[in-house]
C-alpha positions in Angstrom: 1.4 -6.4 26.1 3.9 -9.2 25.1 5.3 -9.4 22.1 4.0 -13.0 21.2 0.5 -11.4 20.4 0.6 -11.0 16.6 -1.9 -10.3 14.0 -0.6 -12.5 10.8 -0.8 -11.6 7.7 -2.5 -14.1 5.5 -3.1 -14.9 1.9 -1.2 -15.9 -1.3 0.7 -12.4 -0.7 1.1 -12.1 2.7 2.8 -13.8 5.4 4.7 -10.9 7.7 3.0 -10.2 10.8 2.3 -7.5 13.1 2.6 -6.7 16.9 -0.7 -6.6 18.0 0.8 -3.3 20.4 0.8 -1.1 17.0 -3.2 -1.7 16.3 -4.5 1.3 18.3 -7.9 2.2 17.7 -8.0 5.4 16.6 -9.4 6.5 13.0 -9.4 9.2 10.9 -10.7 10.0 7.5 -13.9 11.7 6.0 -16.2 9.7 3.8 -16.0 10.1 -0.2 -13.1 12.4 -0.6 -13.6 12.1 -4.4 -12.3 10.4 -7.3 -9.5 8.1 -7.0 -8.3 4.6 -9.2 -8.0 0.9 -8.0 -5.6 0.1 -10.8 -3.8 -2.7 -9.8 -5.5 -3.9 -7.2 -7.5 -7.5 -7.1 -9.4 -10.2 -4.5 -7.3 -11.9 -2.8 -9.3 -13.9 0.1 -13.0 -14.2 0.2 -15.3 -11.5 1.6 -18.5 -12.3 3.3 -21.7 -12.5 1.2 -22.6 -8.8 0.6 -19.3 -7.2 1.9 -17.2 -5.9 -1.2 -14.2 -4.1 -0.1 -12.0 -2.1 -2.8 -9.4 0.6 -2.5 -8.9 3.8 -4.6 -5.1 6.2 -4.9 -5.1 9.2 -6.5 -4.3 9.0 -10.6 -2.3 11.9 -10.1 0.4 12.8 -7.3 2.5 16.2 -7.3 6.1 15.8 -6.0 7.8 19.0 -4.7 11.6 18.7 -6.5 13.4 20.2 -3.6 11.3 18.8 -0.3 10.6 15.4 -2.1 7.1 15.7 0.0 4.0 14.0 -1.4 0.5 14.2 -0.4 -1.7 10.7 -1.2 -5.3 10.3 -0.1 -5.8 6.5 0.3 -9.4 5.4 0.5 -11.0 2.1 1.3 -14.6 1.3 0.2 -17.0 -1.2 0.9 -19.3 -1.5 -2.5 -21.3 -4.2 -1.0 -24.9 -4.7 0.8 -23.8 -5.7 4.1 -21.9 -4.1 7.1 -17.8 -5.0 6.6 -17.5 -5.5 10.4 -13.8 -5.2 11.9 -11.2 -4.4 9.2 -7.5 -2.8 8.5 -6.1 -0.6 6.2 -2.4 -1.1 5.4 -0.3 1.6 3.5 3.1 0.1 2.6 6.0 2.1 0.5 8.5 0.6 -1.5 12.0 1.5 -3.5 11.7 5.3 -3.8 8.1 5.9 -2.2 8.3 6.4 1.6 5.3 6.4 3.9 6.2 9.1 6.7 2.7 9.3 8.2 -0.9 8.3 7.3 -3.4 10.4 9.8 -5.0 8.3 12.6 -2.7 5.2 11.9 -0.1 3.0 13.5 3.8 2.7 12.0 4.7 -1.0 11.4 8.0 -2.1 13.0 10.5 -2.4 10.9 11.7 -5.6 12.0 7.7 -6.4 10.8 7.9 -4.5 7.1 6.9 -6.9 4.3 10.6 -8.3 2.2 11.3 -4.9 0.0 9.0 -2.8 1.5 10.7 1.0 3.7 8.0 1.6 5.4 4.2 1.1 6.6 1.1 2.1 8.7 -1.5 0.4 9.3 -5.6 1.7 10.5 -7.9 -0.2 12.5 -11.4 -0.2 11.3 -14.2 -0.7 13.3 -16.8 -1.3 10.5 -17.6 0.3 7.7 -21.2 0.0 6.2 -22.6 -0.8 3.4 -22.0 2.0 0.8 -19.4 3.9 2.7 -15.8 5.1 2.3 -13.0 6.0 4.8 -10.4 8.1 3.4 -6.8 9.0 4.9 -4.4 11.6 4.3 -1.1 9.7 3.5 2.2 11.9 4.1 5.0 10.5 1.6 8.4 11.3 0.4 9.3 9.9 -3.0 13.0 9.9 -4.3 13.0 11.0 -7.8 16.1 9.0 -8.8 14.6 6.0 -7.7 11.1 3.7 -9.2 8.3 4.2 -6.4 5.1 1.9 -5.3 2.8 1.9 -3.2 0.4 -0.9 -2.0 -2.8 -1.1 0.2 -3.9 -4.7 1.5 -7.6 -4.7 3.2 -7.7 -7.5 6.0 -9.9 -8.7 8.9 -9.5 -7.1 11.7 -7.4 -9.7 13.2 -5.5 -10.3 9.8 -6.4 -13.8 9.2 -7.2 -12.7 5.5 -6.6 -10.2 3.3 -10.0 -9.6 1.2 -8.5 -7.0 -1.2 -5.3 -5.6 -2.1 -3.8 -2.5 -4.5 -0.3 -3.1 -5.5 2.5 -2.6 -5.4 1.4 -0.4 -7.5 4.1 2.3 -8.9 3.6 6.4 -9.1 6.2 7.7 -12.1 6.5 9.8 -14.7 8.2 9.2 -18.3 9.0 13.1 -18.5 10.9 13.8 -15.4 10.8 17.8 -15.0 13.8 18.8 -12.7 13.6 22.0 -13.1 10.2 22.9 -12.9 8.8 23.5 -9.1 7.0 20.0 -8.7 7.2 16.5 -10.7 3.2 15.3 -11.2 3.5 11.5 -11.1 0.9 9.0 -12.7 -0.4 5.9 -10.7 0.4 3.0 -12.8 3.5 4.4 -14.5 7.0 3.4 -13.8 9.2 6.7 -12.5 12.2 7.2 -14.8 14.5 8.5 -13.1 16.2 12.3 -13.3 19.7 12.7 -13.9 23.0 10.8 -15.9 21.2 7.1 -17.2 17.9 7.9 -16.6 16.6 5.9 -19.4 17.3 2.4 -17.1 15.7 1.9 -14.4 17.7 1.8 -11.0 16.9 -2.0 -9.0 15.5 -1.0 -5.8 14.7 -3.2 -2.9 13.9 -6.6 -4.3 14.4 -7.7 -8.0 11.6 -6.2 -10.4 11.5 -9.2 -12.6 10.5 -11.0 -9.6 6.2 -11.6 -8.9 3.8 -13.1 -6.5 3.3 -16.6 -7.2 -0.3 -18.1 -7.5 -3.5 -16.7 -8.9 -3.5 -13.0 -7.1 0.1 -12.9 -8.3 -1.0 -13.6 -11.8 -3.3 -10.8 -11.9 -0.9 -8.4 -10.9 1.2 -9.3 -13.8 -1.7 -8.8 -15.4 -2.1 -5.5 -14.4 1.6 -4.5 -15.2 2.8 -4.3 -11.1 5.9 -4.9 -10.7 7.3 -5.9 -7.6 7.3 -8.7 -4.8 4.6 -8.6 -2.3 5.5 -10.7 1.1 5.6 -13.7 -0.5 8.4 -15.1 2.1 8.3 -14.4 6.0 11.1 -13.1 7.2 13.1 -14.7 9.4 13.0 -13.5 13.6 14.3 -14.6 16.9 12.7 -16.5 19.1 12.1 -14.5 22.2 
């Protein structure tokens, strides 16, 4: 498949693209795998009438303090009337969060990771109907030292548009616990950081008191994300 067959990312947020080689077709997931939170997350492009697609993370994470491993179940939903037809699921990590797996998924190429991000996956979606969920089982790492988000655009299937997206949103905790067997880790909090100067913040991957620019970038200030979402394409060779 050559290389010149990319799905782009669009929207206020997004401009990276993807080789269209990663998209495989496989999916995984079980339907309504329970409660979950779409804090920080807001419409970007415009669904179709009766298609309303939303995402939900965990409120709570548990960090092991000696592996670093992390279990997150990301879940997309569609809360509207009509079929969603062809979509995708991205899972992106940034700063301390790593994405090692998400079950049934893709790995973006690094040369294709969003400005800031370490890594991502991303799960083609063959339509998901009105009323429905898919849930997948998201195998992280997160670096306790270090701040840690996590984001999760919703796109066509070809990834003209992006009709919702969560984040970056961060995991963290205000009361580190080194010494206990596990860190729990709230969604929405910034991680402060174990050890000698804990109490500031290390700047990871691109500036913090940078934002999105435009109206979706507004209401993730709003929401108190930090962080800058692909708001410049990086630059690649011409083949």
């Amino acid at each position: 498949m050559s290389s010149r067959r990319m799905t782009t990312i669009a929207g206020s947020l997004v401009t990276a693209s993807f080789s269209a080689v990663l998209i495989l077709s496989g999916t995984a997931g079980a339907d309504d795998q329970g409660p979950g939170s779409s804090k920080g997350g807001k419409v970007v492009d415009e669904a179709p009438d009766g298609v309303k697609l939303t995402t939900l993370l965990p409120e709570q994470i548990s960090v092991d303090n000696k592996s670093e491993k992390t279990d997150i179940t990301a879940t997309v939903k569609n809360e509207g009337t009509k079929d969603s037809g062809k979509i995708q699921l991205l899972v992106v990590g940034f700063d301390g969060l790593t994405v090692n797996s998400v079950q049934g998924c893709s790995s973006i190429a690094e040369s294709d990771l969003p400005e800031g991000s370490n890594s991502g996956f991303v799960c083609p979606i063959d339509n998901l109907a009105a009323g429905k969920s898919k849930s997948y089982a998201v195998d992280a790492s997160f670096d306790l030292d270090k701040t840690g988000k996590i984001c999760l655009p919703v796109q066509t299937g070809d990834g003209k548009k992006t009709y919702w997206q969560q984040g970056p949103v961060p995991f963290g905790t205000t009361n580190p616990s080194p010494n206990a067997p596990a860190t729990p880790l709230l969604l929405g909090t910034d991680n402060k950081p174990v050890g000698p100067g804990g109490d500031q913040l290390p700047k990871t991957g691109v500036a913090r008191d940078l934002l999105p620019a435009g109206a979706a970038g507004a209401a993730l200030m709003a929401a108190g994300v930090a962080g800058l979402w692909w708001s410049t394409r990086r630059p690649r060779q011409e083949i």
